[in-house]
Every structure is written in structure tokens, then in C-alpha cells.
N, CA, C and O atoms as a Tinker XYZ file with bonds, in Angstrom:
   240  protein
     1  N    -63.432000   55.404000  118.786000    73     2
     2  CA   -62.143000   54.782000  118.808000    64     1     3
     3  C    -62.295000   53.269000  118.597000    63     2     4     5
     4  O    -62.987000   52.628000  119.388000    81     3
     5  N    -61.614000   52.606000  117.457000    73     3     6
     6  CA   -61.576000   50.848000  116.961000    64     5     7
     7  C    -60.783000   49.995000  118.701000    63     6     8     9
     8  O    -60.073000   50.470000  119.587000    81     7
     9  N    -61.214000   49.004000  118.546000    73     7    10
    10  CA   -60.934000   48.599000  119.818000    64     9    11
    11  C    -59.426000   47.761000  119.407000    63    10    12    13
    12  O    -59.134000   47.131000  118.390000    81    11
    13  N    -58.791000   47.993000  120.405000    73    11    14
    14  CA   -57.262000   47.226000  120.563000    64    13    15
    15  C    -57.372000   45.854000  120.449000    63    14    16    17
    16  O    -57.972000   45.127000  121.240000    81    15
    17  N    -56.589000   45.400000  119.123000    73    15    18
    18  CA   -56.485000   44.037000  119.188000    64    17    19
    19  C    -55.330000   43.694000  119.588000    63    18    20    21
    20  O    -54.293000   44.327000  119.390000    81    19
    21  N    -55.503000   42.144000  120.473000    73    19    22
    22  CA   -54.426000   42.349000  120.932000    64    21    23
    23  C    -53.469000   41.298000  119.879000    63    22    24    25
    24  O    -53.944000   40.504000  119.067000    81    23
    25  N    -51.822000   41.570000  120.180000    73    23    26
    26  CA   -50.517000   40.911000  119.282000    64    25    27
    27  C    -50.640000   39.720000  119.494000    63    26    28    29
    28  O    -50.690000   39.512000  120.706000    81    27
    29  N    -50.741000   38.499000  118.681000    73    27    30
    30  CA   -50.285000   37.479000  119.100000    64    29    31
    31  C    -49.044000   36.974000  118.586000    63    30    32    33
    32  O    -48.474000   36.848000  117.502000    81    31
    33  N    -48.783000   36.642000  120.284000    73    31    34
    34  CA   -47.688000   36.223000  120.303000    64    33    35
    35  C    -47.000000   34.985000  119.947000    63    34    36    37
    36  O    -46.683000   34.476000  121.022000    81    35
    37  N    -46.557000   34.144000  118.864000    73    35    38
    38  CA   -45.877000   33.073000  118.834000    64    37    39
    39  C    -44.447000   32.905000  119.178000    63    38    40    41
    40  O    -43.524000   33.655000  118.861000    81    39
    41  N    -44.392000   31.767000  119.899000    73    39    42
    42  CA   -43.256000   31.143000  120.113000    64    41    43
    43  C    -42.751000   29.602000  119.283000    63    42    44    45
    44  O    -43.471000   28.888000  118.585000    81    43
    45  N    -41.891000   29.478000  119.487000    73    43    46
    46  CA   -41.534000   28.435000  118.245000    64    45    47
    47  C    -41.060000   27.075000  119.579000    63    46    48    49
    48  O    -40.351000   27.006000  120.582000    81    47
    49  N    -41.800000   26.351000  118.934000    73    47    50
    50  CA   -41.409000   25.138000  120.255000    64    49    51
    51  C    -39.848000   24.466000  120.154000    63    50    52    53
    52  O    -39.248000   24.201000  119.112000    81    51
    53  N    -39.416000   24.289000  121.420000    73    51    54
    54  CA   -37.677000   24.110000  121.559000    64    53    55
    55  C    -37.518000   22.595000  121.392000    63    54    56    57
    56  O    -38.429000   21.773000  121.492000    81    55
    57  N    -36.257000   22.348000  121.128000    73    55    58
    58  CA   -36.093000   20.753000  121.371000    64    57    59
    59  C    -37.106000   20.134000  123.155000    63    58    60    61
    60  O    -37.887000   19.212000  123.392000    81    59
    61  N    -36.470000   21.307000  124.037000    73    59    62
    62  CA   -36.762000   20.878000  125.573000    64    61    63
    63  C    -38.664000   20.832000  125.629000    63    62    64    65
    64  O    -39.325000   19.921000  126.127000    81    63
    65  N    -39.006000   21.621000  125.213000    73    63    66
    66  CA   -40.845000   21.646000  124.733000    64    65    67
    67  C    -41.145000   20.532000  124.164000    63    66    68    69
    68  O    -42.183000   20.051000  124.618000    81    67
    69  N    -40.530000   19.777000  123.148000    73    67    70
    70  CA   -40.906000   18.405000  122.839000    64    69    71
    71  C    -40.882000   17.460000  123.383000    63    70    72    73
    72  O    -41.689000   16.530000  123.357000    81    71
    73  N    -39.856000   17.592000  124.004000    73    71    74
    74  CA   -39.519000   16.322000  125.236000    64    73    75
    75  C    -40.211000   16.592000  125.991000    63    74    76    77
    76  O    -40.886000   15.674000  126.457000    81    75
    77  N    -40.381000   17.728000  126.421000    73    75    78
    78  CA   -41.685000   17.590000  128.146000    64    77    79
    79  C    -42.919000   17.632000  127.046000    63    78    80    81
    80  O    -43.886000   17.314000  127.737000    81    79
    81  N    -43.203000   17.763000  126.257000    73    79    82
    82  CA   -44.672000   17.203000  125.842000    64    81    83
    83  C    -45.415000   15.640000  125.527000    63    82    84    85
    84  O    -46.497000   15.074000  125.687000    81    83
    85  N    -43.507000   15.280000  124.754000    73    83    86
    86  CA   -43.617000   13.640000  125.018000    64    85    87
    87  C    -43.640000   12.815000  126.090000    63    86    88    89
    88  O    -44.104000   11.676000  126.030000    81    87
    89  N    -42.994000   13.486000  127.453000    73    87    90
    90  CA   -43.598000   12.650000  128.366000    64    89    91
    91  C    -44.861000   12.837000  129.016000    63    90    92    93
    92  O    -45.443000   11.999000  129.704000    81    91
    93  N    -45.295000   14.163000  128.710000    73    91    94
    94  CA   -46.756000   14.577000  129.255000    64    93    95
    95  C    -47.718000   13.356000  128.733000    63    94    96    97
    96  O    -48.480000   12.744000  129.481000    81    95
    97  N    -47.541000   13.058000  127.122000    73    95    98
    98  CA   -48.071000   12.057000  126.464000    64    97    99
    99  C    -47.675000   10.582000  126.808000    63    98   100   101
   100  O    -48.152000    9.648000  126.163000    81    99
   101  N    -46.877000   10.409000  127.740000    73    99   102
   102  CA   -46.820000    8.718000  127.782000    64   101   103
   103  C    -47.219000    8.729000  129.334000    63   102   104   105
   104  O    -47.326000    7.622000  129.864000    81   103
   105  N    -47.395000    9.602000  129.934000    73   103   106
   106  CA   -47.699000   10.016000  131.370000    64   105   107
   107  C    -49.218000   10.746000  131.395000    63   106   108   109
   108  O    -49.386000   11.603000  132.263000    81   107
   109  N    -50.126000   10.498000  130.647000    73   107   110
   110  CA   -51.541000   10.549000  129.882000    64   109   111
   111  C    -51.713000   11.674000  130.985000    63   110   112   113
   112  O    -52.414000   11.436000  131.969000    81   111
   113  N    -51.117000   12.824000  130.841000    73   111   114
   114  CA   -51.200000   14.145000  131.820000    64   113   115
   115  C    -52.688000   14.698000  130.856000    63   114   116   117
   116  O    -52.778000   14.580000  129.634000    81   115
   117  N    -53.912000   15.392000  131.891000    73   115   118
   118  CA   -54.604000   16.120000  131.365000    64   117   119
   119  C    -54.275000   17.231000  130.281000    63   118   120   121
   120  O    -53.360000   17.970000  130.646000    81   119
   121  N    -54.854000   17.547000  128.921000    73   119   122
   122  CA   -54.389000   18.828000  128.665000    64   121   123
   123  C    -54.483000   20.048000  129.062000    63   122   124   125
   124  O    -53.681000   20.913000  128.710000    81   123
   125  N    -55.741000   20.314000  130.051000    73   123   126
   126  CA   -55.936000   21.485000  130.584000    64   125   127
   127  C    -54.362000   21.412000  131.448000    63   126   128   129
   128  O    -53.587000   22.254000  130.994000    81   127
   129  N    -53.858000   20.700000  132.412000    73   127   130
   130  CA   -52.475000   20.614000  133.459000    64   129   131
   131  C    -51.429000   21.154000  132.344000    63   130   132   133
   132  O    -50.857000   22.232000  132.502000    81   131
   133  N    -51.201000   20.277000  131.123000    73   131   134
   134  CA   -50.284000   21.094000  130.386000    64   133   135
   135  C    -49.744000   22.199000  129.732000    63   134   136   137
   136  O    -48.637000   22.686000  129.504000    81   135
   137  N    -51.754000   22.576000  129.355000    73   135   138
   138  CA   -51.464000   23.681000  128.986000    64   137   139
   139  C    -51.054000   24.651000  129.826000    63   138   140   141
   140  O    -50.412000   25.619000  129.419000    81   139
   141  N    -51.302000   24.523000  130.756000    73   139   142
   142  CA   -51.353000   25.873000  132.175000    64   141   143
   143  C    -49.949000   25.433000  132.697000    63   142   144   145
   144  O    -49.568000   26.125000  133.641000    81   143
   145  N    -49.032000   24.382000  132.281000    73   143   146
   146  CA   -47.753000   24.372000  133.151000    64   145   147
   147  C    -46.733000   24.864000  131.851000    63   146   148   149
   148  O    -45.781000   25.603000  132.102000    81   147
   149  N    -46.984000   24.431000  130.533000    73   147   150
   150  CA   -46.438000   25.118000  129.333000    64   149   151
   151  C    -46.514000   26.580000  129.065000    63   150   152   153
   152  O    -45.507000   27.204000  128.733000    81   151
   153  N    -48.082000   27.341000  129.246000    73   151   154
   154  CA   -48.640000   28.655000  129.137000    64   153   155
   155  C    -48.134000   28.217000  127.764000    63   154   156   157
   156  O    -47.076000   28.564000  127.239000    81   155
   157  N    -49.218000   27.263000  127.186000    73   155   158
   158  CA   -49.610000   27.284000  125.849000    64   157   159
   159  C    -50.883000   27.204000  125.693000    63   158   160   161
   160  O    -51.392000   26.868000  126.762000    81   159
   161  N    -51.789000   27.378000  124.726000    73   159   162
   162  CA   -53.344000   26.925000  124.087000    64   161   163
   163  C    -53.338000   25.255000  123.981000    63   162   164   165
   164  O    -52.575000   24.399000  123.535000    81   163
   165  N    -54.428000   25.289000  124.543000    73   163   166
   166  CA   -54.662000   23.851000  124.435000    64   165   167
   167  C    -54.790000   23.448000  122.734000    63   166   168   169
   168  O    -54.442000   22.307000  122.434000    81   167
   169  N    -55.157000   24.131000  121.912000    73   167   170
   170  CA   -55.123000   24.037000  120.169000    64   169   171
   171  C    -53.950000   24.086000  120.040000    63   170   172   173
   172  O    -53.741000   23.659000  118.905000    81   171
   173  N    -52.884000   24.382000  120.568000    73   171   174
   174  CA   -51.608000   24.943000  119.984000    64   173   175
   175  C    -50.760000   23.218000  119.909000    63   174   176   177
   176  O    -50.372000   22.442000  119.036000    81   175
   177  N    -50.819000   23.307000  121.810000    73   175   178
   178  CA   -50.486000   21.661000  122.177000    64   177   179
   179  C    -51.380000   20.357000  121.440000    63   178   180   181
   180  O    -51.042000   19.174000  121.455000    81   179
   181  N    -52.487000   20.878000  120.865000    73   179   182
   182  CA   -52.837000   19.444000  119.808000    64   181   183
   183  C    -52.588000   19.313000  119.013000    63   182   184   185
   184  O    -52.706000   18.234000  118.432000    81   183
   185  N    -51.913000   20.730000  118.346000    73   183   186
   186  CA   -51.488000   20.851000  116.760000    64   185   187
   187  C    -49.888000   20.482000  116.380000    63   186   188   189
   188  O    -49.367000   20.185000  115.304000    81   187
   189  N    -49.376000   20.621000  117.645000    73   187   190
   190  CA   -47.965000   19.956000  117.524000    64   189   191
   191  C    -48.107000   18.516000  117.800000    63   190   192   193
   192  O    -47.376000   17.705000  117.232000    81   191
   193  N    -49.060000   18.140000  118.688000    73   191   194
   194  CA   -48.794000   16.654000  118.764000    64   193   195
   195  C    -49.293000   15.551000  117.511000    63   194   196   197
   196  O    -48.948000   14.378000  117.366000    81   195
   197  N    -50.371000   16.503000  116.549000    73   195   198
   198  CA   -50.847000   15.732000  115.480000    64   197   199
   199  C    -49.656000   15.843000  114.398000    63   198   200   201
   200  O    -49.628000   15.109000  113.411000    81   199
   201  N    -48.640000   16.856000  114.674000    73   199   202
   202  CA   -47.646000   17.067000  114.152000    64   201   203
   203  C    -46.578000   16.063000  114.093000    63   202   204   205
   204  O    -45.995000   15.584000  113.121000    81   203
   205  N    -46.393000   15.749000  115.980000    73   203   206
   206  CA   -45.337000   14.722000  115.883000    64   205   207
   207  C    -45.448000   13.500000  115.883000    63   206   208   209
   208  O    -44.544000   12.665000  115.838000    81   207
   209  N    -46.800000   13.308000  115.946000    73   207   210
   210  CA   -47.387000   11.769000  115.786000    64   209   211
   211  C    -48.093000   11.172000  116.827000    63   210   212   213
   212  O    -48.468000   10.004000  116.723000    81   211
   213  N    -48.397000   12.084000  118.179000    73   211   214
   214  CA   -48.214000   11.337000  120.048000    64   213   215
   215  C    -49.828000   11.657000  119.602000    63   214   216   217
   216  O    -50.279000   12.201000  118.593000    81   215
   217  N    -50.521000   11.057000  120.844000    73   215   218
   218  CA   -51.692000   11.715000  121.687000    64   217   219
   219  C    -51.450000   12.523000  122.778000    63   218   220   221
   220  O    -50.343000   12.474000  123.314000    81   219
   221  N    -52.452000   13.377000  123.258000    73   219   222
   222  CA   -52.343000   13.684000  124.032000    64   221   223
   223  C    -53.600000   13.629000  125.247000    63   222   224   225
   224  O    -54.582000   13.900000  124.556000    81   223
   225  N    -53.885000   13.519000  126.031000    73   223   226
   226  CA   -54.983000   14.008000  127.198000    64   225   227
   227  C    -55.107000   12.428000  127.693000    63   226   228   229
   228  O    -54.957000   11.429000  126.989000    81   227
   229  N    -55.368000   12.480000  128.859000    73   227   230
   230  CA   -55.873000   11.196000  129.568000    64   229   231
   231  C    -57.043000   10.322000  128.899000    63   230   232   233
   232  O    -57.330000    9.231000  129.393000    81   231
   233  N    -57.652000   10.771000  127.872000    73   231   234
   234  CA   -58.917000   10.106000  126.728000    64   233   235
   235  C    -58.297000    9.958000  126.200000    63   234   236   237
   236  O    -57.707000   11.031000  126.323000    81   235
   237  N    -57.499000    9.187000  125.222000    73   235   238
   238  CA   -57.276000    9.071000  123.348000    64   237   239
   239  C    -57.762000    7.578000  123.214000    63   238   240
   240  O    -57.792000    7.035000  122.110000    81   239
């Protein structure tokens, strides 16, 4: 028996997801904290922010 892959799931980020990511970013919040308070991938949250222009993580 082939082993179960699992669905991934996307979600499409909301107006309200941008705004709490932009202040995560001026509030130099860890990304591990965000990702785990979003229940997003930490790749997911860097790929929107190279998207919208911010940094993100307490390093940049």
C-alpha cells in the first residue's frame, strides 16, 4: 500500500493577516512566536513579507 500524502492546505491571507503581520514586523516579534500564533509556516510568513516589502524576526 503507497503511503498517504497528506492535502495541503492553503489559505489566502486576509486584509486582518496583514495588519497583524505588519505589526508583528515593527514590534520585531520572533518568527517562530508568529508562526505558532498565525498557525502559519515560517516560509509561508517570509514569503509574504518579501512580498509586501517588511522584515520580519527580531535579526534583520
Amino acid at each position: 500500500m503507497p503511503k498517504k500524502t497528506k492535502k495541503i492546505a492553503r489559505r489566502t491571507y486576509t486584509a486582518a493577516d496583514v495588519k497583524e503581520l505588519r505589526a508583528h514586523s515593527k514590534a520585531r516579534t520572533p518568527i517562530v512566536k508568529i508562526a505558532k500564533q498565525m498557525k502559519r509556516t515560517e516560509g509561508s510568513l517570509r514569503q509574504k513579507a518579501i512580498k509586501l516589502g517588511i522584515g520580519l524576526g527580531h535579526q534583520r
